[in-house]
C-alpha positions in Angstrom: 4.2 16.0 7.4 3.9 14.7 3.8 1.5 11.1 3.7 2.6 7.9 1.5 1.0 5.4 0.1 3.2 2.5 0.3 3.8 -1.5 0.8 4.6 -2.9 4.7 5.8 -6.3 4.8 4.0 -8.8 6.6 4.1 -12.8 7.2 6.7 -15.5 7.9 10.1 -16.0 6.8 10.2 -16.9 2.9 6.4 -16.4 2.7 5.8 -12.4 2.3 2.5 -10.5 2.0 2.6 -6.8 1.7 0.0 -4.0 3.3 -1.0 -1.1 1.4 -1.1 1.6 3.7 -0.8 5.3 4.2 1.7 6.6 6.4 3.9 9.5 7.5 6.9 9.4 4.9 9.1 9.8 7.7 8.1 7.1 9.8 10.3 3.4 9.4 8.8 0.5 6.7 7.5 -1.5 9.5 6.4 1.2 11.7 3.1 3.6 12.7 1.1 4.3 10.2 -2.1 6.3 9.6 -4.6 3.4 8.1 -4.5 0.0 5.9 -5.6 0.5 2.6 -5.5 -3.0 0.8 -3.2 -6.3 0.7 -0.8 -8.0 -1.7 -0.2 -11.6 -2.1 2.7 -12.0 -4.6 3.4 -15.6 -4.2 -0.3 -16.7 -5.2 -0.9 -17.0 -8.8 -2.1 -14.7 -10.0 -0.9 -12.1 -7.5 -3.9 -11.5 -5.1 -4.3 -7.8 -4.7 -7.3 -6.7 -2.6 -7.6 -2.8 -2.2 -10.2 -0.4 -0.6 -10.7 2.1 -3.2 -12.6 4.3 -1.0 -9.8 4.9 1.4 -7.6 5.1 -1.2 -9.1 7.8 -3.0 -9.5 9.6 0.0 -6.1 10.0 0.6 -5.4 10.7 -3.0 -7.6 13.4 -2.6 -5.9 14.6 0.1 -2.0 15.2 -1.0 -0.6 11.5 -0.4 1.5 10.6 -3.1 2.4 6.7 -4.0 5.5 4.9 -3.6 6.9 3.6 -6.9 5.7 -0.1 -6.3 2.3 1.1 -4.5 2.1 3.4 -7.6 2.7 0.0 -9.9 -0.1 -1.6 -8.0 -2.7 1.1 -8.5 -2.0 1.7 -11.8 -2.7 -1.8 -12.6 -6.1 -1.4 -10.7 -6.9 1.5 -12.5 -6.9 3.8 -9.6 -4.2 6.3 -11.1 
């Protein structure tokens, strides 16, 4: 199974924070997934973004490939 780094959604109704995690690509957005890698706030401003670049570099390392707005995020960050 191929792994993805990608955004879950998380928190209330009309109030939306997104996890960073890596998962198995097959597995539903709100579903299992391997380990949380960071957190996005879009509704602060600015955006709050806090990532573990450890983790994430590990599973870089290791095959995962980035959803297109995960891959946004790091590339901001400087992690791609």
């Amino acid at each position: 199974m191929a792994v993805r780094i990608r955004l879950t959604r998380m928190g209330s109704k009309k109030k939306p924070y997104y996890r960073l995690i890596a998962a198995e690509s097959q597995s539903p957005r709100d579903g299992k997934f391997l380990e949380v890698l960071g957190y996005y706030d879009p509704k602060t401003q600015p955006a709050r973004i806090d990532l573990h670049k450890d983790k994430i570099q590990h599973w870089l390392e290791r095959g995962a490939t980035a959803s297109e707005s995960a891959r946004a995020i790091l590339k901001d960050q400087g992690l791609l």
